[in-house]
KEKE-3310 file (N, C-alpha, C; in steps of 0.2 Angstrom, whole numbers, plus 5000, padded with zeros to 4 digits):
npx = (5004:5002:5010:5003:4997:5003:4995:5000:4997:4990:5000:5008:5001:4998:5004:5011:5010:5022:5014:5005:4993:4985:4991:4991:4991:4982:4968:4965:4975:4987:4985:4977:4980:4981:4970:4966:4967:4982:4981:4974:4981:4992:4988:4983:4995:4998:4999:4984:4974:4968:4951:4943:4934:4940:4950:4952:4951:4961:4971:4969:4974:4987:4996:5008:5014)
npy = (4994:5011:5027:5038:5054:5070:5084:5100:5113:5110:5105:5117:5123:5117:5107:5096:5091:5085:5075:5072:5082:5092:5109:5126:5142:5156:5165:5183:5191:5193:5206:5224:5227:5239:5245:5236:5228:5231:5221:5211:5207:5202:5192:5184:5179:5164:5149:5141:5126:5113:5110:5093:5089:5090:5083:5071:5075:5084:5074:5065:5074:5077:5062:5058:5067)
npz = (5000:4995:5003:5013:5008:5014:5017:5014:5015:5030:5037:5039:5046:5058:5073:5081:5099:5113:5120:5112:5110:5099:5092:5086:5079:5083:5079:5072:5073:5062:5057:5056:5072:5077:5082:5092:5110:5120:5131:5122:5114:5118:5124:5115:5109:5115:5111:5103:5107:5099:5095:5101:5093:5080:5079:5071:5059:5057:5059:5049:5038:5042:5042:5045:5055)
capx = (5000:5008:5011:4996:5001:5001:4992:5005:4993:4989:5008:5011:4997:4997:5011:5010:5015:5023:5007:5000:4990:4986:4992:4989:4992:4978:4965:4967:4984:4991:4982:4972:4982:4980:4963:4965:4971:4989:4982:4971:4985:4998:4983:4984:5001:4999:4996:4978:4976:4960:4948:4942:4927:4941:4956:4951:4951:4969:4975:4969:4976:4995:4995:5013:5015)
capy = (5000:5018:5032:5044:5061:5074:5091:5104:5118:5107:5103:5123:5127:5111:5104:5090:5091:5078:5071:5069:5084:5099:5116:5130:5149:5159:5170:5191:5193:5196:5210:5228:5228:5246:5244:5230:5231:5226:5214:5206:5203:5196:5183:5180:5175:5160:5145:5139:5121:5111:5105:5086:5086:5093:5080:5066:5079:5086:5068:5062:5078:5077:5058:5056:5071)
capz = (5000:4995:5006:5011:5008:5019:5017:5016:5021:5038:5040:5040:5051:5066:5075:5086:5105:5113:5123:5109:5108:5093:5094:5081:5079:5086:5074:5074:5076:5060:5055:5059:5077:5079:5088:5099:5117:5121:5133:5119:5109:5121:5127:5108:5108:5118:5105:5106:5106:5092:5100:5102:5085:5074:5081:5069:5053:5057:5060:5043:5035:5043:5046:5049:5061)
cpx = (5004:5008:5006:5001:5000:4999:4999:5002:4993:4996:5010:5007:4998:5004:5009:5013:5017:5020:5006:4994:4989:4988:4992:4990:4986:4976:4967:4971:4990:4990:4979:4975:4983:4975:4964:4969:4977:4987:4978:4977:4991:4993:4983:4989:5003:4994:4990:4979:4969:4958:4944:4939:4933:4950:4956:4952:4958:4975:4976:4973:4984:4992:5002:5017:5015)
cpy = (5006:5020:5036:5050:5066:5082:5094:5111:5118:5107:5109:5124:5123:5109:5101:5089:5083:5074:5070:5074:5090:5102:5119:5136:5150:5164:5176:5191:5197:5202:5215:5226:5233:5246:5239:5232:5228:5220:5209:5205:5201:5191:5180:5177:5168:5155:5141:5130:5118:5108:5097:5084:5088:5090:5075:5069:5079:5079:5064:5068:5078:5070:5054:5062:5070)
cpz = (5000:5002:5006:5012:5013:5016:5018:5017:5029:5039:5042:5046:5058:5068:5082:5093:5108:5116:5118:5104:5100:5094:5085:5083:5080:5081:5076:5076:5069:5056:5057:5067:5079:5086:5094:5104:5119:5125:5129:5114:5114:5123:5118:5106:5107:5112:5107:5104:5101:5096:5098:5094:5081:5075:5076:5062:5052:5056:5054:5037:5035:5045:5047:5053:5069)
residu = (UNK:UNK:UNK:UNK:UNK:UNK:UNK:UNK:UNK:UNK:UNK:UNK:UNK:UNK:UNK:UNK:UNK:UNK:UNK:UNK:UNK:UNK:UNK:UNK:UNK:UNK:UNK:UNK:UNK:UNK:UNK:UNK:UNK:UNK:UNK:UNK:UNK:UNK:UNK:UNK:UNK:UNK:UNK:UNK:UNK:UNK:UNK:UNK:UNK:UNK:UNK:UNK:UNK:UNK:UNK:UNK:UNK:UNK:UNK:UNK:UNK:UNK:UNK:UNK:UNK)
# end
């Protein structure tokens, strides 16, 4: 049986921690940063992690991450 491919969009975007879990960049951040309040953008910093209904999708998009 070949090799499945991997999404090279999901590979940029996801990255795999060592438990096991997802992590991702966090929306509103790379743009229109004028308006928002210093402390909404260092809370935006912190990498947000996918949640549970959208673990199955990721996992088949990167599936040797």
């Amino acid at each position: 049986m070949p090799k499945m491919k991997t999404r090279k969009s999901a590979s940029k975007r996801f990255t795999k921690t060592a438990s096991g879990r997802i992590k991702c960049k966090q929306s509103h951040r790379s743009h229109i940063l004028t308006k928002k309040s210093t402390k909404r953008k260092r809370h935006l910093r912190a990498p947000a992690s996918i949640h549970e209904s959208d673990v199955a999708n990721v996992n088949r998009m990167c599936p040797y991450a």
